[in-house]
N, CA, C and O of each residue as an XYZ file, in Angstrom:
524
protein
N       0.835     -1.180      0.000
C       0.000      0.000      0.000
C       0.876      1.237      0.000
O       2.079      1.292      0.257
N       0.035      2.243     -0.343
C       0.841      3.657     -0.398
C       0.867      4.740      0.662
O      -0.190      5.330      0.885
N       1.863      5.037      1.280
C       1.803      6.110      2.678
C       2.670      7.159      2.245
O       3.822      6.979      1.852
N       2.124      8.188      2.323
C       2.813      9.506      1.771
C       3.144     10.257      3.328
O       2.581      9.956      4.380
N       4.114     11.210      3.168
C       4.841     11.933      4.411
C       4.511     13.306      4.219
O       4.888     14.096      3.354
N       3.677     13.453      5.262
C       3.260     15.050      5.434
C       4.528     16.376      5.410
O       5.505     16.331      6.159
N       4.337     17.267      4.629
C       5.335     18.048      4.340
C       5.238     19.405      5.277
O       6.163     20.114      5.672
N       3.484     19.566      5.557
C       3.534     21.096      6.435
C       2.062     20.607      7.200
O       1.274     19.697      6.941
N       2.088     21.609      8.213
C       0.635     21.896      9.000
C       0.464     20.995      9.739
O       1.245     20.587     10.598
N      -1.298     20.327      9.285
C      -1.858     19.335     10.413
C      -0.737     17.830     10.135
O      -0.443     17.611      8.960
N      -0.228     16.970     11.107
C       0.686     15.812     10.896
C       1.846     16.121     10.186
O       2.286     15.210      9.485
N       2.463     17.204     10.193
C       3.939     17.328      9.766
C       4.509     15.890      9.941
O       4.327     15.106     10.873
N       5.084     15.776      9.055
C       6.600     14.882      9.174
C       5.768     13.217      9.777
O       6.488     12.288     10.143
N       4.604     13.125      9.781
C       3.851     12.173     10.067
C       3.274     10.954      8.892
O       2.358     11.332      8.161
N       3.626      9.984      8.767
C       2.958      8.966      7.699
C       1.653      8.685      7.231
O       1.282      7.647      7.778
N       1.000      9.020      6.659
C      -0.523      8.582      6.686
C      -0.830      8.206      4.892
O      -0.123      8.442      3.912
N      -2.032      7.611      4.992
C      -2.306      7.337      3.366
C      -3.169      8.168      3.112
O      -3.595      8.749      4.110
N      -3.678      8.510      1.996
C      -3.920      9.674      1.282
C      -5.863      9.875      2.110
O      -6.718      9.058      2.453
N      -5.791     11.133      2.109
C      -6.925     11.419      3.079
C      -7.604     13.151      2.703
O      -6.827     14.044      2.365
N      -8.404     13.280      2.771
C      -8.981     15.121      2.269
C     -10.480     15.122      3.223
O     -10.881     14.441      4.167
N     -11.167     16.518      2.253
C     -11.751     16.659      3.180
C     -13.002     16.301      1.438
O     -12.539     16.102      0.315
N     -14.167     16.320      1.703
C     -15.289     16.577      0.942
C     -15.516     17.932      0.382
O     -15.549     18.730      1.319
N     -15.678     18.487     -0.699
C     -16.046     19.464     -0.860
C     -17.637     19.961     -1.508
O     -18.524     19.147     -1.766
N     -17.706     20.764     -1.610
C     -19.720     21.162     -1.961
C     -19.577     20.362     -2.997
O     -18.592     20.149     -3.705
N     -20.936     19.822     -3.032
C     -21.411     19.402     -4.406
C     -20.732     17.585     -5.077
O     -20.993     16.864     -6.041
N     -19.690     17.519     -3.762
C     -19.103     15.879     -4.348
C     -19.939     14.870     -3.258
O     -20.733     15.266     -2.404
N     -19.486     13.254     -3.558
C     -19.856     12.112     -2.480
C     -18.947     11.920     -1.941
O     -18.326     12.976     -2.060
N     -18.192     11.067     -1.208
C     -17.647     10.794     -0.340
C     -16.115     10.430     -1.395
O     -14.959     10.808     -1.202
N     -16.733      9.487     -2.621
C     -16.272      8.660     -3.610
C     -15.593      9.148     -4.577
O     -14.613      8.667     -5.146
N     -16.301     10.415     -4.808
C     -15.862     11.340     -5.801
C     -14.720     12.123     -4.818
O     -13.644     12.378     -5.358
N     -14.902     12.512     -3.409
C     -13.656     13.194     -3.135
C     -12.498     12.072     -2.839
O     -11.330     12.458     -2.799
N     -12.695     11.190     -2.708
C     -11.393     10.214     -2.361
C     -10.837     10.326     -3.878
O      -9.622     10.521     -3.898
N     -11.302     10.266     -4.855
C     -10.863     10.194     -6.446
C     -10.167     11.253     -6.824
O      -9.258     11.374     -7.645
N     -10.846     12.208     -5.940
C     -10.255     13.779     -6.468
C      -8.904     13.932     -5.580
O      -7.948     14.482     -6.128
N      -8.778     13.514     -4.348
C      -7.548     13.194     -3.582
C      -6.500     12.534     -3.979
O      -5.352     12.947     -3.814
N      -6.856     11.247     -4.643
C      -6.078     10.682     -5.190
C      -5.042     11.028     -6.396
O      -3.846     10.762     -6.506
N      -6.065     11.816     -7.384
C      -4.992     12.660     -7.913
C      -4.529     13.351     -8.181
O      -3.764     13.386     -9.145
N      -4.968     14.782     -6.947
C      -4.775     15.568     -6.681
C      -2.989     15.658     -5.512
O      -2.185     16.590     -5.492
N      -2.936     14.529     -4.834
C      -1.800     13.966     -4.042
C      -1.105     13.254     -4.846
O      -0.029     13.038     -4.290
N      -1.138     12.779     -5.843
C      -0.506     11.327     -6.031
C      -0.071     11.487     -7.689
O       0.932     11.089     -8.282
N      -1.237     12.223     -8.155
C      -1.448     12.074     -9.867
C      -1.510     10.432    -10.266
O      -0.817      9.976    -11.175
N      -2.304      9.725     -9.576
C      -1.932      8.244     -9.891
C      -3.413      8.264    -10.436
O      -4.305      9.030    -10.072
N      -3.499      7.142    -11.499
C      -5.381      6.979    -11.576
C      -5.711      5.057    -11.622
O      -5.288      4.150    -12.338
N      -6.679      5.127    -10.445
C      -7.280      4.000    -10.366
C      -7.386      2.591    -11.621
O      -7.704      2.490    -12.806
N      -7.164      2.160    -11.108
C      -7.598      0.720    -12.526
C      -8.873      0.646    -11.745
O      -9.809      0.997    -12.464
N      -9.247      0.324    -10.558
C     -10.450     -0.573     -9.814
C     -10.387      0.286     -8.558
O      -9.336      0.782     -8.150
N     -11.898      0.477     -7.803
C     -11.924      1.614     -7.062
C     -13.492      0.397     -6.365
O     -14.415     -0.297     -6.791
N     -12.803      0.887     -4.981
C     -14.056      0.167     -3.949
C     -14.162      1.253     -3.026
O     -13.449      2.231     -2.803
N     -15.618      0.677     -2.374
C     -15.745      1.123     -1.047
C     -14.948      0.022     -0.001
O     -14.863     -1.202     -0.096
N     -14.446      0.877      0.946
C     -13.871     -0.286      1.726
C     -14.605     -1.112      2.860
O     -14.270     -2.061      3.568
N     -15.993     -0.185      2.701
C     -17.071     -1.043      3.480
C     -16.781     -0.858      5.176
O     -17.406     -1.480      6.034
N     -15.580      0.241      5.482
C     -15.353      0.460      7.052
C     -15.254      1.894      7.043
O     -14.886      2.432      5.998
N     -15.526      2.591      8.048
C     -15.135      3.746      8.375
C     -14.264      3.882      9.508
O     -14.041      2.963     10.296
N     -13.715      5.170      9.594
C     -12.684      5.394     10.515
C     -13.598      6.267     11.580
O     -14.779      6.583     11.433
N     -13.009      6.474     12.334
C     -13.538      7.393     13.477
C     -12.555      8.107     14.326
O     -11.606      7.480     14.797
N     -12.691      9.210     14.528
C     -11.704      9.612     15.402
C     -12.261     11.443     16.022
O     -12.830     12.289     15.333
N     -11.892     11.550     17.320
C     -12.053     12.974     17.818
C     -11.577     14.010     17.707
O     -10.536     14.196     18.337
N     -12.090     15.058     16.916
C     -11.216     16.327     16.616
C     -11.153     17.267     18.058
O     -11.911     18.237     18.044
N     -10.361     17.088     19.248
C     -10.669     18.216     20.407
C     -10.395     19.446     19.937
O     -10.647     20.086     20.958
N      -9.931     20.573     18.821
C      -9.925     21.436     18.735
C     -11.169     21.656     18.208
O     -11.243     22.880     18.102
N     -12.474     21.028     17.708
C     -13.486     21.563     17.385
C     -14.421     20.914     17.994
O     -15.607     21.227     17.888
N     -13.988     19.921     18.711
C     -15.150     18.945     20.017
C     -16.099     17.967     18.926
O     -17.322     17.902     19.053
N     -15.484     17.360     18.039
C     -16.426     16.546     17.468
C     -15.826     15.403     16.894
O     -14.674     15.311     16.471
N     -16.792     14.458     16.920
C     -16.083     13.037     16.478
C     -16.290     13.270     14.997
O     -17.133     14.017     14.501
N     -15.185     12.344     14.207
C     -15.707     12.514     12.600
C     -15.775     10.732     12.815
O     -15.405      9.991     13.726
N     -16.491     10.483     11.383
C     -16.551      9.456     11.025
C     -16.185      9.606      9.323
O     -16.682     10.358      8.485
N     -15.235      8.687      9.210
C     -14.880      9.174      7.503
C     -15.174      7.591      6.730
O     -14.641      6.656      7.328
N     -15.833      7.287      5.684
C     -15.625      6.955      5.175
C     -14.526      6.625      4.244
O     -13.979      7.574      3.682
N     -13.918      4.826      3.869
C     -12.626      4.665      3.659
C     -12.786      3.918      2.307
O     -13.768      3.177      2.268
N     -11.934      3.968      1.070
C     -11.890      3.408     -0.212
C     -10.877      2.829     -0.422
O     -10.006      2.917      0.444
N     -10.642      2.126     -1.487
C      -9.722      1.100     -1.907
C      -9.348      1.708     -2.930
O     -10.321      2.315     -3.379
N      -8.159      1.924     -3.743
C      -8.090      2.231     -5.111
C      -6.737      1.152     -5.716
O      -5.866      0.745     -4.946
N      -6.760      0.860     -6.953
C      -5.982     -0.452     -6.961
C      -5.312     -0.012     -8.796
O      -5.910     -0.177     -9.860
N      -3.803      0.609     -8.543
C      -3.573      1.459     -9.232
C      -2.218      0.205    -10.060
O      -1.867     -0.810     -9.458
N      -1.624      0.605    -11.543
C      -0.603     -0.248    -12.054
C       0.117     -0.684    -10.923
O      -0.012     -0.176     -9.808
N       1.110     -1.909    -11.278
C       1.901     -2.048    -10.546
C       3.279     -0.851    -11.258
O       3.332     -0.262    -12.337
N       4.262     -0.885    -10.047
C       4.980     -0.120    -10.321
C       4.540      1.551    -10.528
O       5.368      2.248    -11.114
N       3.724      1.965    -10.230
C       3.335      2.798    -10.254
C       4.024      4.181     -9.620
O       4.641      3.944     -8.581
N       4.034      5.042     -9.879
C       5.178      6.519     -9.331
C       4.334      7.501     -9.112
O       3.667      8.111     -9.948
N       4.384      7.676     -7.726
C       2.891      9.057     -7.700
C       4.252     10.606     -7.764
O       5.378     10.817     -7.313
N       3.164     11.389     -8.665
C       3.905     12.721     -8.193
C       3.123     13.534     -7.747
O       2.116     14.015     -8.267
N       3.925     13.839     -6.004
C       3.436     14.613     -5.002
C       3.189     15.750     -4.912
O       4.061     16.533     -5.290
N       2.245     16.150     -4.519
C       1.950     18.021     -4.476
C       2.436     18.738     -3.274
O       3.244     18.138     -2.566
N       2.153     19.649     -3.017
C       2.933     20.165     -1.812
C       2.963     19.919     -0.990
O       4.048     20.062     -0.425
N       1.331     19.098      0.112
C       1.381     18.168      1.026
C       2.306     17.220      1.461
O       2.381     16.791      2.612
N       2.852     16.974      0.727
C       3.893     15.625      1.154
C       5.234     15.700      0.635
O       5.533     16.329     -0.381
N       6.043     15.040      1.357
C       7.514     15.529      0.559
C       7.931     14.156      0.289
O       8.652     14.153     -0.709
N       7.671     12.300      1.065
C       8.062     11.777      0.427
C       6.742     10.377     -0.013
O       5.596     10.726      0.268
N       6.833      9.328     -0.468
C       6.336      8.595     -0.506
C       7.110      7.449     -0.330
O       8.312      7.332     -0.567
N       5.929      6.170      0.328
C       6.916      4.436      0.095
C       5.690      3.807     -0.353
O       4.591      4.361     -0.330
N       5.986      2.269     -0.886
C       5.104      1.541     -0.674
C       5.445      0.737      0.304
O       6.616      0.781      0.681
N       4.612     -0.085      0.877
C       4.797     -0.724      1.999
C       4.155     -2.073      2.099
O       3.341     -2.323      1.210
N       4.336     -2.876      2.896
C       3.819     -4.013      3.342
C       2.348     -3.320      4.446
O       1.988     -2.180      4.738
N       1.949     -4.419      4.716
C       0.527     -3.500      5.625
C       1.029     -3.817      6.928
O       0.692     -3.073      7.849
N       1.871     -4.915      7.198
C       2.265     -4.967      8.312
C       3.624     -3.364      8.734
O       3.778     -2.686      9.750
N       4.173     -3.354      7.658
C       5.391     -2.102      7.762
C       4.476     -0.913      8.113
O       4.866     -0.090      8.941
N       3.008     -0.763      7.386
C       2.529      0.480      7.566
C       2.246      0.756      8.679
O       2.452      1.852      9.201
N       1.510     -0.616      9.424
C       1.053     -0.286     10.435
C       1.997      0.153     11.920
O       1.649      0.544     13.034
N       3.520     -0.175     11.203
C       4.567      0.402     12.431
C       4.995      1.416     12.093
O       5.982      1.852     12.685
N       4.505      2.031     11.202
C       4.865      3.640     10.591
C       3.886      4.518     11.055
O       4.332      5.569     11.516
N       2.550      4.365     11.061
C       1.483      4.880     11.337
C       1.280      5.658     12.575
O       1.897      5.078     13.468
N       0.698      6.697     13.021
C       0.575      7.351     14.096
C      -0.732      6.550     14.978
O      -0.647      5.849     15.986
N      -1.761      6.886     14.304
C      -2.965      6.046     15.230
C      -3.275      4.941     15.167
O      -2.498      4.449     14.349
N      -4.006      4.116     15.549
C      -4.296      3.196     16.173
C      -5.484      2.552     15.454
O      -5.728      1.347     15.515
N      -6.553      3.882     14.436
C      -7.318      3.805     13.592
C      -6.821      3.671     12.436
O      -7.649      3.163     11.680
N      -5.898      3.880     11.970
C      -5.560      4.089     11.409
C      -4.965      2.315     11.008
O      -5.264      1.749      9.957
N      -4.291      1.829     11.861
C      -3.644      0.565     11.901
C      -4.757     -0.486     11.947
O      -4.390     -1.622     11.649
N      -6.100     -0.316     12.278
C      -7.288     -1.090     12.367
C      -7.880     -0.845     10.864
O      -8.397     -1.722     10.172
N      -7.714      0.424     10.524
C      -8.265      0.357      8.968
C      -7.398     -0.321      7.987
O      -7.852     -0.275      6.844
N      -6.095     -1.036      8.141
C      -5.461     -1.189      7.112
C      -5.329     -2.569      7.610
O      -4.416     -3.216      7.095
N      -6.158     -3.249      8.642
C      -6.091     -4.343      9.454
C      -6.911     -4.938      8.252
O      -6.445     -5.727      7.430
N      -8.592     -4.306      8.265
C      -9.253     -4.642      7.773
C      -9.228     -4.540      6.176
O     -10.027     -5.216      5.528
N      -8.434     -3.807      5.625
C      -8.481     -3.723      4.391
C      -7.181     -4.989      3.538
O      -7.329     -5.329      2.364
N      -6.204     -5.419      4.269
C      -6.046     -6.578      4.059
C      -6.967     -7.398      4.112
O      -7.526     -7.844      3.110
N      -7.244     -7.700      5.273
C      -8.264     -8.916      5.155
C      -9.396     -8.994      4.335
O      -9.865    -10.107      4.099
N     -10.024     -7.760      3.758
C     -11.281     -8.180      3.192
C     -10.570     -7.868      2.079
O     -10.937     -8.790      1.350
N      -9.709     -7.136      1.337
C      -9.171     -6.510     -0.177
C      -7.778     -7.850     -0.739
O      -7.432     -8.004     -1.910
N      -7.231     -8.614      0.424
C      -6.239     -8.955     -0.094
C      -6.408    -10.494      0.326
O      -6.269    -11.430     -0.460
N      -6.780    -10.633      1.898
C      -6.856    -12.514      1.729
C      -8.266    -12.696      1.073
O      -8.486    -13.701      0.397
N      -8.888    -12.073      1.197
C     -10.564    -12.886      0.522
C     -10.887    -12.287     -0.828
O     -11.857    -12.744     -1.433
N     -10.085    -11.188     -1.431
C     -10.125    -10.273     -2.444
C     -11.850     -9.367     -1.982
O     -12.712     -9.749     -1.190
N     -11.825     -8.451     -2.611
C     -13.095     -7.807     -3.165
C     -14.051     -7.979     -3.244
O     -14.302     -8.765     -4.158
N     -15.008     -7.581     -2.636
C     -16.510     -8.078     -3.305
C     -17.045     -7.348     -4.397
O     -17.206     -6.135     -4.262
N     -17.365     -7.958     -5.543
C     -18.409     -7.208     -6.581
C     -19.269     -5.899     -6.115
O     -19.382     -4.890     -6.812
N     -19.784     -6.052     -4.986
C     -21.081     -5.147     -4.576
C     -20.063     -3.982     -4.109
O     -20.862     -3.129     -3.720
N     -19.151     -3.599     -3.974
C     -18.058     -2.249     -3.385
C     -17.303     -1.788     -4.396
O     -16.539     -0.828     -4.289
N     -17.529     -2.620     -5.686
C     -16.923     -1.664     -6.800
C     -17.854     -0.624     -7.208
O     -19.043     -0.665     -7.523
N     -16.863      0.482     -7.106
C     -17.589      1.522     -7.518
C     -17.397      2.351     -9.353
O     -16.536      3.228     -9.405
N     -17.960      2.128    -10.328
C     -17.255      2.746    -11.558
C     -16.851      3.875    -11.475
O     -17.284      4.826    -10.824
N     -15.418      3.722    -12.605
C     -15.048      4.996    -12.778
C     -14.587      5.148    -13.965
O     -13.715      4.375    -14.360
N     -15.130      6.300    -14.889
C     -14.845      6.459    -15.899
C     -13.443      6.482    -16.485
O     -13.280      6.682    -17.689
């Protein structure tokens, strides 16, 4: 999997996989797409829902988020080029990510996305098209 390295602001110098916010007028699906290559310039072959969400507490604004999480399943060998957010990228094993990773949600979402994306593969019903 792919973990990019925060370059400024919120998680400086911190590992995480590619993540945004929603903007007016998109789904959840459409902004993970627009993240993707907006961070990465990489484009999907096969694009799921990952069927889990994350959760976590923002205390500077007192509210829990719940984010919805996607799969995107890009060439092999593939080379993202990074935008200003991030300064480096790796790919990784899911076990490597999860000792790179800051939270704990973070390491539970990539728990589950092996297990349902990589030992049992995909289900039909979480592909989502993309033109």
């Amino acid at each position: 999997m792919l973990l990019l390295k925060r370059a400024s602001g919120y998680l400086v110098d911190e590992w995480c996989h590619i993540a945004g916010k929603i903007e007016r007028g998109e789904t959840a699906w459409q902004a993970a797409l627009r993240e993707l290559k907006e961070e990465t310039a990489l484009a999907p072959r096969r694009f799921y829902s990952a069927d889990y969400t994350e959760q976590f507490y923002e205390h500077e604004r007192n509210v829990v988020s719940i984010v919805p999480a996607f799969v995107a399943y890009v060439a092999p060998q593939s080379v993202p080029q990074l935008n200003e957010e991030h300064s480096e990228y790796r790919w990784v094993s899911f076990s490597e990510a999860a000792s790179i990773v800051t939270f704990g949600g973070q390491r539970r979402l990539y728990e589950e996305i092996e297990r349902e994306f990589v030992s049992r593969g995909p289900s039909k019903w979480h592909s989502i098209p993309i033109a």
